[in-house]
C-alpha positions in Angstrom: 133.1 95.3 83.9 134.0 93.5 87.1 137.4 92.9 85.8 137.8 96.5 85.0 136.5 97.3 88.9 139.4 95.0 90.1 142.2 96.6 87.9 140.7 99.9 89.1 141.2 98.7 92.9 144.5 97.4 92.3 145.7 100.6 91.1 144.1 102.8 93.5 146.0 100.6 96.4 148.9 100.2 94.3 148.9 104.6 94.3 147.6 104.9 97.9 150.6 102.7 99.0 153.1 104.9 96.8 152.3 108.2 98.2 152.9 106.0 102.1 156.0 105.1 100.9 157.0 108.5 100.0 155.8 109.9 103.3 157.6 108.2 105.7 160.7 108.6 103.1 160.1 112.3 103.6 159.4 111.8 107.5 162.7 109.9 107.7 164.5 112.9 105.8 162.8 115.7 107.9 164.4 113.6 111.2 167.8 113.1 109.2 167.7 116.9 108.4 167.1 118.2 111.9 169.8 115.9 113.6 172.2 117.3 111.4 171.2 120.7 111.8 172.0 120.0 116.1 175.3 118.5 115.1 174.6 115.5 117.3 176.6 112.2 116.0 174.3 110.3 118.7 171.3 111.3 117.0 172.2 111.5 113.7 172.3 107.6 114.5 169.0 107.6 116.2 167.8 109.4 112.8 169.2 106.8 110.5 168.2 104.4 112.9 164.6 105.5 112.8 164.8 105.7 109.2 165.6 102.0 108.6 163.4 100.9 110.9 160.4 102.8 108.6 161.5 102.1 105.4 161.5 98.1 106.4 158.4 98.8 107.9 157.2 100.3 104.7 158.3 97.9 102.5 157.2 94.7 104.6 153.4 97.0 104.8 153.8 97.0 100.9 154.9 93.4 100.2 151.9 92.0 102.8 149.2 94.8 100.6 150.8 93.0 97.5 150.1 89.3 98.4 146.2 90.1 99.7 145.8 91.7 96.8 147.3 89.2 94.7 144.9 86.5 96.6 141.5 88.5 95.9 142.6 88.8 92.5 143.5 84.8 91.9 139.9 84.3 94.3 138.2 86.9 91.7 140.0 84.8 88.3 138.7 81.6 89.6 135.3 83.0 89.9 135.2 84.3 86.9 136.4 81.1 85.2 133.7 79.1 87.3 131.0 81.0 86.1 132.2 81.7 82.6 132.8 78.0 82.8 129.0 77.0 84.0 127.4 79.3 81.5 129.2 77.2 78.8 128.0 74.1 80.0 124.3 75.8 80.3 124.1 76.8 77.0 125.4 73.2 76.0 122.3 71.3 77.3 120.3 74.5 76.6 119.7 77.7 79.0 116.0 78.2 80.4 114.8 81.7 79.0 114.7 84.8 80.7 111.2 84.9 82.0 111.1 88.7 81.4 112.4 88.5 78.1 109.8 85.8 77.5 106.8 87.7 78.8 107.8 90.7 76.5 107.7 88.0 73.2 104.3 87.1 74.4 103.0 90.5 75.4 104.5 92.1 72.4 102.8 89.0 70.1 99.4 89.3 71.6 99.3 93.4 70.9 100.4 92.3 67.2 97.8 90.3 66.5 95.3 93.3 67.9 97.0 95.1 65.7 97.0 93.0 62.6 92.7 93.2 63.1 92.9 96.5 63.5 94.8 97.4 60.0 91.7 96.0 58.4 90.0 99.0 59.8 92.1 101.3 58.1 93.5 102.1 62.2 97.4 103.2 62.3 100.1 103.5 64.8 98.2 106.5 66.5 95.6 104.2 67.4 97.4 101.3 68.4 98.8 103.8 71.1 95.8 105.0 72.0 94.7 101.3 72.5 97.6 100.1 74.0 97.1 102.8 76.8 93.2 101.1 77.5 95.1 98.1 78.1 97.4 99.3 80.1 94.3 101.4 82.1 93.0 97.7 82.4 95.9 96.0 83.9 96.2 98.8 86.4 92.1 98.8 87.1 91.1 96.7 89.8 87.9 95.0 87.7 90.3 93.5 84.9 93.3 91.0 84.6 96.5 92.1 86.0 98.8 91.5 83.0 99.0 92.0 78.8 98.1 89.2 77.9 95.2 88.1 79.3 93.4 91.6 79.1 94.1 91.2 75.5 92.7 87.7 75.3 89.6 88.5 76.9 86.9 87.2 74.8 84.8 89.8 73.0 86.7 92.9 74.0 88.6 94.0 71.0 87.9 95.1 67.3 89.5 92.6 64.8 91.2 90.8 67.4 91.7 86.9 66.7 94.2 84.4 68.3 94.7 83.1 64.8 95.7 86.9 63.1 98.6 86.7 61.3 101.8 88.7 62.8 104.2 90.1 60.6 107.7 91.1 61.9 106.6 94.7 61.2 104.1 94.4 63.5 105.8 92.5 66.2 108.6 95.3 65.9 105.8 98.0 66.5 104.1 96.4 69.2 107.1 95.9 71.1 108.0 99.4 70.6 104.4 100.6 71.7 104.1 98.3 74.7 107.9 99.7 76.1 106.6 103.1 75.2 103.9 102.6 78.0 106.0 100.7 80.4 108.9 103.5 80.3 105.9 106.1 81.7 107.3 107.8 84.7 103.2 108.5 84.7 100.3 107.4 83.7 98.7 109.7 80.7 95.2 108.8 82.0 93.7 107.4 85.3 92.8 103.8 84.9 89.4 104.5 84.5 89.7 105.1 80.8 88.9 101.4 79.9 86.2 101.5 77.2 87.6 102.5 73.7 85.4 103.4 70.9 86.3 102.1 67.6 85.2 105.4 65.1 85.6 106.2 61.4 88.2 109.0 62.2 90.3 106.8 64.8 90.0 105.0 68.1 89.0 107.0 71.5 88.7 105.6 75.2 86.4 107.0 77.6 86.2 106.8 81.1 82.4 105.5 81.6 80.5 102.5 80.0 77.6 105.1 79.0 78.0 107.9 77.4 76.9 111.3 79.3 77.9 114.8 80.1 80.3 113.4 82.9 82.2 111.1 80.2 85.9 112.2 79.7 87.6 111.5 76.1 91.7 110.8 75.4 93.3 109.6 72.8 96.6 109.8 71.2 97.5 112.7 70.4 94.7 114.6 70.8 
């Protein structure tokens, strides 16, 4: 992509230098033109004179725009080489991961397992939604932990959960499709108050109080 910037740039000067050219060619013409016209030998030298002098001038501007450009361009290669060089010789003694990649596997691995309880309930991807926007309620909510993970791993919280659940590569696709679901969210569905999710015969539900009264408010997926 940079590359493709720098050829870009070396054509745009390459065009804006042209059209220069041909200006001060057609300036030189115009003054050529009109000292014929008087029939003035002295200036009809003057013109060709003044004609020389901007075509050199022209072609020394061009030549001088040529050789910077050729230098950014050798500056830009030897860059490029450097790093391309340097990312080599990383991945020979071994690259550190991305930490965001990284938090993804682990976010994406702790929903799985959640998931992989939850199956045994007979729950589907509708309620691993619905559950997946508690937790996200919880991260956002003041009173829980701020990431994934640990609001997952908080002992005693979830249906089916286990550390020890196996993940299948099913679920591990699923739960990283659910999780960037919620993160791509211009807006919330829910205020961060839904964080209590009831686990019922006919699917999962969150609610937005602890007990359950004629000021509780319902959501879930879909519904």
């Amino acid at each position: 992509m940079r590359m493709n910037n720098n050829i870009k740039f070396a054509n745009w000067q390459a065009s804006e230098i042209k059209n220069g050219f041909f200006s001060v060619m057609a300036g030189a013409r115009l003054a050529f033109e009109s000292a014929r016209r008087n029939r003035s030998a002295r200036a009809i030298g003057w013109a060709i004179l003044a004609a020389l002098v901007l075509m050199l001038t022209a072609l020394i501007s061009f030549r001088v725009a040529q050789a910077q450009q050729e230098k950014r361009f050798e500056a830009w290669q030897e860059r490029f080489v450097n790093d391309y060089l340097s990312q080599q010789e990383a991945a020979a003694i071994g690259m550190p991961p991305d930490p965001r990649e990284e938090l993804k596997k682990q976010e994406a691995t702790a929903f799985a397992k959640l998931m992989s309880g939850l199956k045994l309930f007979g729950y589907g991807a509708d309620d691993y939604r619905t559950l997946a926007q508690c937790i996200a309620c919880r991260v956002a909510n003041p009173a829980y932990p701020s990431t994934i993970v640990e609001v997952i791993e908080q002992p005693k919280q979830w249906v089916g959960y286990s550390e020890n659940n196996e993940v299948t590569q099913k679920d591990y696709t699923l739960a990283l499709q659910i999780l960037a679901e919620i993160a791509a969210q211009e807006h919330p569905a829910i205020s961060q108050d839904y964080v209590f999710a009831s686990f019922e015969r006919d699917g999962i539900t969150l609610r937005d109080t602890w007990d359950i009264t004629t000021r509780t408010h319902f959501w879930k997926w879909g519904g």
